[in-house]
Backbone bond lengths (Angstrom), bond angles and torsions (degrees), N, CA, C in turn:
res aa  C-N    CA-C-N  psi(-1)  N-CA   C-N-CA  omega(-1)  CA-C   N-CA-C  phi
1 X - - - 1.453 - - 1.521 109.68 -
2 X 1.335 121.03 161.30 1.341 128.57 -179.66 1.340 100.16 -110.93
3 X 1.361 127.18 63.23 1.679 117.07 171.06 1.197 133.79 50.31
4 X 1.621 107.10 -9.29 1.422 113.01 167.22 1.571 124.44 -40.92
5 X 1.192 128.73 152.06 1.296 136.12 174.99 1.655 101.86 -85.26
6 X 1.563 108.00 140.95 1.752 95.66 175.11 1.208 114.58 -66.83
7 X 1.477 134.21 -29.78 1.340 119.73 178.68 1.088 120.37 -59.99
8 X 1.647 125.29 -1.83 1.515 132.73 -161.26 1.844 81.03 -99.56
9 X 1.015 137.29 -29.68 0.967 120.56 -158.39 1.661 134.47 -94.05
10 X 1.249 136.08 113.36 1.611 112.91 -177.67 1.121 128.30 -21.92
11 X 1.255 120.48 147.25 1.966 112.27 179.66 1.900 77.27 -148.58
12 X 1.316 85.11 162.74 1.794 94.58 -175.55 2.208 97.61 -98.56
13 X 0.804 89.30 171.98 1.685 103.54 -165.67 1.793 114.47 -148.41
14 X 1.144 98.17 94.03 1.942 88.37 -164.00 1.527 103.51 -103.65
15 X 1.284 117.12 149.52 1.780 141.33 -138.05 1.247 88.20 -123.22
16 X 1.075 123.27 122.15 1.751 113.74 142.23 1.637 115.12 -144.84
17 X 0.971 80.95 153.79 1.860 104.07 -148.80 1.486 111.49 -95.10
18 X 1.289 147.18 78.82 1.494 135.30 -167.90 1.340 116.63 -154.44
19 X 1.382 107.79 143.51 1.518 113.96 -155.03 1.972 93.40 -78.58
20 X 1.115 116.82 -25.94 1.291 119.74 -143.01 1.856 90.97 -96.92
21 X 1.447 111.88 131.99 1.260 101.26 172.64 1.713 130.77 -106.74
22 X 1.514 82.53 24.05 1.516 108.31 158.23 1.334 130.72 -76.61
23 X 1.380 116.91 -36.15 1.256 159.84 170.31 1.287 99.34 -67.40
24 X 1.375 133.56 -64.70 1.262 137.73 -173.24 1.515 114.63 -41.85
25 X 1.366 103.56 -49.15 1.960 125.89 -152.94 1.481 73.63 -90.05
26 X 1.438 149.80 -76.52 1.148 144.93 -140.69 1.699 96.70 -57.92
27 X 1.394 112.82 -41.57 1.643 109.33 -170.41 1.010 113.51 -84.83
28 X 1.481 131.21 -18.96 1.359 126.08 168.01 1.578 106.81 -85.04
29 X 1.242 130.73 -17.53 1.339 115.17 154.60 1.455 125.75 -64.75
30 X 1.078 122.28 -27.68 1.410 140.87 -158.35 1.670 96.98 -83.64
31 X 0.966 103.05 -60.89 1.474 117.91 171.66 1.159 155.50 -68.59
32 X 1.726 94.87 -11.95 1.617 117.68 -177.57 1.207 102.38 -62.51
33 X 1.600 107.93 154.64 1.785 123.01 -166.54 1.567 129.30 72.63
34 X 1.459 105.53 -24.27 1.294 108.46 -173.80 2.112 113.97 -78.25
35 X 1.083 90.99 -29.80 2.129 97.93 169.43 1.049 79.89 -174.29
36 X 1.689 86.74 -170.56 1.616 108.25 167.02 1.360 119.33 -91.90
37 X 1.634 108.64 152.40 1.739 112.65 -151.58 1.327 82.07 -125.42
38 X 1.783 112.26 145.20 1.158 126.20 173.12 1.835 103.03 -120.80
39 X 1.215 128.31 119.68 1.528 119.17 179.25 1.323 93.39 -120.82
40 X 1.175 104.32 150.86 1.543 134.42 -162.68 1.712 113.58 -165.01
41 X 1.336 107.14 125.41 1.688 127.86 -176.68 1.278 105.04 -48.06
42 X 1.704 109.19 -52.42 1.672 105.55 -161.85 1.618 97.18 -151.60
43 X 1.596 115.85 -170.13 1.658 104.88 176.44 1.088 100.21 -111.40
44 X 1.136 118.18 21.57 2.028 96.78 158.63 1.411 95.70 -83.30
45 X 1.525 120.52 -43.87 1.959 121.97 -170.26 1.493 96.19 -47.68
46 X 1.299 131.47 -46.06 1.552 148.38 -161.97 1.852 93.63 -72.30
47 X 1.179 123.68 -42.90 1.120 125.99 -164.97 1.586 108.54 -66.08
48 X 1.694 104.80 -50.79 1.092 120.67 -171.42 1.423 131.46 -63.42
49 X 1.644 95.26 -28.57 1.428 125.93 -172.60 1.762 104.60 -85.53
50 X 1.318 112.58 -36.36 1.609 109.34 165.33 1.163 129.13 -108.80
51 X 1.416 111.84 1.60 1.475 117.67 163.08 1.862 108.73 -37.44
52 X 1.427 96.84 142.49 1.782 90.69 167.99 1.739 111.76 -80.45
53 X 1.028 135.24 161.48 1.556 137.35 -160.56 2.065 94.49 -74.27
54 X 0.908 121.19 -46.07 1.429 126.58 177.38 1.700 114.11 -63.47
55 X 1.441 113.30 -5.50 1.121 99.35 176.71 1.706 97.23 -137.14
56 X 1.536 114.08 25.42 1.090 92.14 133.72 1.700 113.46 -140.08
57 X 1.482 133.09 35.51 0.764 119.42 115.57 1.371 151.07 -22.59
58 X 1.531 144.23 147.45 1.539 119.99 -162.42 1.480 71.56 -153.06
59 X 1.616 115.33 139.82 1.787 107.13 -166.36 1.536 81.83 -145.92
60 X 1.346 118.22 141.24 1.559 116.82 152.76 1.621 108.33 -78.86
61 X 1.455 131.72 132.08 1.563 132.50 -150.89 1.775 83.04 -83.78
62 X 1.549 117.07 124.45 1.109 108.90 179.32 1.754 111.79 -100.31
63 X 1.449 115.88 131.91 1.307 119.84 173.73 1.457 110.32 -63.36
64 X 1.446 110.60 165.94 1.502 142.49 -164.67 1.673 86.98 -59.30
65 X 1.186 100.93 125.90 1.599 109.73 179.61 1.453 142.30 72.56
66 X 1.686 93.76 -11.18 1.337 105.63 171.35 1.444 137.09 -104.60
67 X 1.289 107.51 121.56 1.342 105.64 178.99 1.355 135.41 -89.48
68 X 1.166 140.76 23.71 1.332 163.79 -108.54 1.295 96.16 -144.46
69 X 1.463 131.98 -38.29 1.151 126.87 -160.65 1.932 115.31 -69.27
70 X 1.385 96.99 152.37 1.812 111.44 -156.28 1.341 78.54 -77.97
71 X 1.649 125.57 150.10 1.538 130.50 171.85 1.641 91.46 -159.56
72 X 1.485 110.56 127.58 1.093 131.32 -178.97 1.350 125.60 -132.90
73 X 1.275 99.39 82.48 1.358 122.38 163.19 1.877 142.97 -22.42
74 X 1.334 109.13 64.80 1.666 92.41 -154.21 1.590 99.42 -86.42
75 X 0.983 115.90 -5.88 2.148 83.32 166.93 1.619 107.06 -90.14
76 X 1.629 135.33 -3.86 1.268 106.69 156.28 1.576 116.18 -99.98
77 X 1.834 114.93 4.59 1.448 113.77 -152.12 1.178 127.61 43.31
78 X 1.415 107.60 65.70 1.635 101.55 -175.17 1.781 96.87 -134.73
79 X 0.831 115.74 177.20 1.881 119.74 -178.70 1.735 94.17 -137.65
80 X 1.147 89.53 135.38 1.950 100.28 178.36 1.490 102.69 -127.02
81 X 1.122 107.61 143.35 1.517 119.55 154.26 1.573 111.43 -143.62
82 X 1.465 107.50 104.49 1.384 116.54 173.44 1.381 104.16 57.06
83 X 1.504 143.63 -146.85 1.202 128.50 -157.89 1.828 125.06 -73.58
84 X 1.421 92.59 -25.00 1.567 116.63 -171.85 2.009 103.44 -73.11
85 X 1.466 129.38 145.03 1.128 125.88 169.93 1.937 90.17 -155.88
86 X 1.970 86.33 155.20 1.329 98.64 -174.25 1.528 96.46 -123.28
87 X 1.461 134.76 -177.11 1.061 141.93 -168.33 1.720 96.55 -101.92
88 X 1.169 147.44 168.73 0.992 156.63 110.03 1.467 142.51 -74.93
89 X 1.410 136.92 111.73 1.330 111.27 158.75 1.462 128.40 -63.75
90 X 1.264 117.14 -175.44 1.381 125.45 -165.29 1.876 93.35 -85.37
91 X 0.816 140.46 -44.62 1.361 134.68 164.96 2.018 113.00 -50.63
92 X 1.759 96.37 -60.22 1.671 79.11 -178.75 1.263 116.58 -51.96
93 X 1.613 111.74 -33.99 1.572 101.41 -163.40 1.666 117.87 -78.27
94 X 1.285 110.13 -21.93 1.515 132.69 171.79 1.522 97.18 -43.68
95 X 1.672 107.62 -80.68 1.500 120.97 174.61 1.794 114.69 -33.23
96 X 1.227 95.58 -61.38 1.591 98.92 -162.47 2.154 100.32 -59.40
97 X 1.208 106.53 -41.01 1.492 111.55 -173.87 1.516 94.43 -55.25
98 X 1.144 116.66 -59.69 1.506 116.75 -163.27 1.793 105.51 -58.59
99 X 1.059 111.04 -33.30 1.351 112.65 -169.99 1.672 108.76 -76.66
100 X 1.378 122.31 -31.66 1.277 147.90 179.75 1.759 106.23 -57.84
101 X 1.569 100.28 -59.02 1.576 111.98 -160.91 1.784 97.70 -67.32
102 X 1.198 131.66 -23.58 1.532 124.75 171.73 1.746 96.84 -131.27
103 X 1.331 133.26 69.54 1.200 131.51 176.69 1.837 109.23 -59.35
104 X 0.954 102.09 -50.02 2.112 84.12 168.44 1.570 126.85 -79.09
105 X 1.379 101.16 22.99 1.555 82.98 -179.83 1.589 85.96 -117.42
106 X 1.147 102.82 -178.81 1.838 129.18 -172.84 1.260 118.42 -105.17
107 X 1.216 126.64 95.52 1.199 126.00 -171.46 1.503 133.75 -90.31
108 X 1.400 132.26 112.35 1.609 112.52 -150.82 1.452 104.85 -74.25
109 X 1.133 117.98 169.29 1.591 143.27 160.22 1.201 114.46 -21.29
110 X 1.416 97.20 -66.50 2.012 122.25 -168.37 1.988 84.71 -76.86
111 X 1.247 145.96 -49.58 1.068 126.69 -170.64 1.249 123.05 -70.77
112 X 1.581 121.73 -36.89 1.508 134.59 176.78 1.983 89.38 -64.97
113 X 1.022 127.67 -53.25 1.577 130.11 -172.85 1.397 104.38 -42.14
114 X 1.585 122.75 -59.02 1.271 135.75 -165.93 1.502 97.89 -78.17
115 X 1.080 143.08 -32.96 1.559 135.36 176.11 1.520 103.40 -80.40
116 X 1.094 143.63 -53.27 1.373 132.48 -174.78 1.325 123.30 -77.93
117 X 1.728 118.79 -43.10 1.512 113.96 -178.74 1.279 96.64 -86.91
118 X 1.390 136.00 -33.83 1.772 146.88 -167.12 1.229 96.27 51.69
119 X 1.371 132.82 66.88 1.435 157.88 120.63 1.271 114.17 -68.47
120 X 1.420 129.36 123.08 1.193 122.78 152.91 1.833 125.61 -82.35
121 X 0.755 138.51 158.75 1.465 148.76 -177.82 1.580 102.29 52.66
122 X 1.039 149.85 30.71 1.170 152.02 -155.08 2.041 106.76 -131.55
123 X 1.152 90.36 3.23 1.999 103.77 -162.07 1.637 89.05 -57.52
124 X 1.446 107.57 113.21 1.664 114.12 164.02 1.388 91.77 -117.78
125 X 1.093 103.66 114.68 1.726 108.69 137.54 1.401 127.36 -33.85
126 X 1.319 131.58 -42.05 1.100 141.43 -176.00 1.253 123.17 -57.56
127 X 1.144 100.20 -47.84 1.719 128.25 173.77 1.423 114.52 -49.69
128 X 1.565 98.59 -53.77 1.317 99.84 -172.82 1.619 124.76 -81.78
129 X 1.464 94.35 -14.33 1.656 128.90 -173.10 2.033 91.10 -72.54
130 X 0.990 116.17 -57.72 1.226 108.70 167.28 1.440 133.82 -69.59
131 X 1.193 129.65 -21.41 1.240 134.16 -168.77 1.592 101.80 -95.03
132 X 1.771 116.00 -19.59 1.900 126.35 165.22 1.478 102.41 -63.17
133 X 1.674 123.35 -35.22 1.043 122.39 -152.66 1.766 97.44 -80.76
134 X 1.358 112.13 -42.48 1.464 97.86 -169.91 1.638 115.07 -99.26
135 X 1.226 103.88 12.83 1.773 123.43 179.83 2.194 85.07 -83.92
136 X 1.505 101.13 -69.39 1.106 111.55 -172.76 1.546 120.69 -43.30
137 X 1.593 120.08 -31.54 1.600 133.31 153.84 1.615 106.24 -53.97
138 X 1.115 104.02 -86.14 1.893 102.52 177.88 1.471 104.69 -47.60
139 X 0.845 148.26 -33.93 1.758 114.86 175.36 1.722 108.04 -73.44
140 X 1.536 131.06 -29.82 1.073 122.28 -161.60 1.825 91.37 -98.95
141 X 1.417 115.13 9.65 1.478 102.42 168.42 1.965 90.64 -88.41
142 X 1.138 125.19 -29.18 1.356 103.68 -154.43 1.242 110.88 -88.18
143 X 1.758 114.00 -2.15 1.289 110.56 -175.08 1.564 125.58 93.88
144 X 1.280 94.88 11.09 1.798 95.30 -168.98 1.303 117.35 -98.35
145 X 1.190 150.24 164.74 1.662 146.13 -156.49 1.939 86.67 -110.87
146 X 1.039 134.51 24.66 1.359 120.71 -155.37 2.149 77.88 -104.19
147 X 1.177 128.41 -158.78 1.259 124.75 158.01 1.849 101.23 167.05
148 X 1.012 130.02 153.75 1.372 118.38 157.95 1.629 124.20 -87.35
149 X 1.228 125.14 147.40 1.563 124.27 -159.32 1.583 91.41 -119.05
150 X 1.003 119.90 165.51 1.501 129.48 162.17 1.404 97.79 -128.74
151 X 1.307 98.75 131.78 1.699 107.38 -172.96 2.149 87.31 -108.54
152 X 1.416 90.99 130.22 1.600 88.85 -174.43 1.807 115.23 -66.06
153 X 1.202 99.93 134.17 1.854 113.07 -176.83 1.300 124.55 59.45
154 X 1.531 106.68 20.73 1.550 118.60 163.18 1.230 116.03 -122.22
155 X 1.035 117.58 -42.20 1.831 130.08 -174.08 1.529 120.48 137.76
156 X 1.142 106.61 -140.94 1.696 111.54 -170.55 1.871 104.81 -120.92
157 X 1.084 80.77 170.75 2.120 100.83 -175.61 1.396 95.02 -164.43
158 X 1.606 114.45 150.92 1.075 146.40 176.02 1.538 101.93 -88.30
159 X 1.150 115.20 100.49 2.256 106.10 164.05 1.712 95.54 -111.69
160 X 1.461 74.75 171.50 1.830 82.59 177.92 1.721 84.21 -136.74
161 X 1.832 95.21 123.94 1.539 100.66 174.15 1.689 120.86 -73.15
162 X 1.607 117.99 -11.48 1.359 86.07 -177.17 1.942 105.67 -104.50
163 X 1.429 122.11 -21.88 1.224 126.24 152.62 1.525 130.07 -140.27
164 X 1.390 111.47 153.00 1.708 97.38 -170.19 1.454 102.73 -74.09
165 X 1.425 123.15 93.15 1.601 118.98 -169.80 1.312 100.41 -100.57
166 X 1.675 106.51 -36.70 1.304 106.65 -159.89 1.649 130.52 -43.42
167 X 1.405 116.83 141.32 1.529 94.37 -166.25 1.751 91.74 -174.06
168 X 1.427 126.27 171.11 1.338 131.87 -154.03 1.604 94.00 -132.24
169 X 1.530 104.69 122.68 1.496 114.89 -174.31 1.531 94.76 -71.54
């Protein structure tokens, strides 16, 4: 060895990917001792878990002096605006990210459904009709001009009434 420290050094790290958490316990038995094991349901969990913190942050870009801007925090799930912050669940924040990362476009029902619950054929409106309703409370507790719109017979979009800031760090 060259005096290196082990933390200086590569070590291998093995992934496995499975919905079933039968599967999970069997492979981490199977496998214990050999590195460190990361198990994960699906690859968005995988995504989330190695995402770098700046890219999954979701920030409204705040102008020179303003503090107003929407900043949403996903490793504590929390939403900030300027001094005030609310908690998120794992659904609001799902919703609100998705709505964030293309804030002018319109997102349908059945698509916001399939990104947050990741159910297929399961698209209720309802679901999502409720989960706008208490997203739409926590943004107008924090004070922010950001809001969700329902554009009639297409779905919803994120605007921000006092500038179009909104935008994904």
């Amino acid at each position: 060895m060259d005096g290196a420290e082990p933390a200086d050094e590569p070590f291998p790290l093995l992934i496995a990917v499975t919905p079933s958490p039968t599967e999970r316990i069997r492979l981490a038995e199977r496998l214990d001792g050999i590195a460190p094991l990361l198990l994960v349901a699906d690859l968005d969990e995988l995504r989330r878990l190695i995402a770098a913190p700046h890219q999954l942050a979701a920030t409204a870009a705040p102008t020179a002096g303003s503090d107003s801007a929407l900043v949403i925090d996903s490793a504590r799930s929390t939403a900030r605006c300027g001094e005030r912050e609310v908690d998120l669940t794992r659904l609001e924040h799902d919703l609100l990210t998705c709505l964030v990362t293309e804030p002018v476009r319109v997102w349908s029902y059945a698509e916001l459904h399939r990104s947050v619950w990741r159910d297929e054929g399961r698209e209720r409106k309802a679901d999502v009709q409720s989960l706008v309703k208490r997203l739409r409370r926590k943004l107008r507790d924090l004070g922010t001009g950001a809001s969700i719109e329902a554009v009639r017979g297409v779905g919803l979009r994120l605007t921000d009434r006092q500038e179009p800031r909104i935008g994904r760090a």
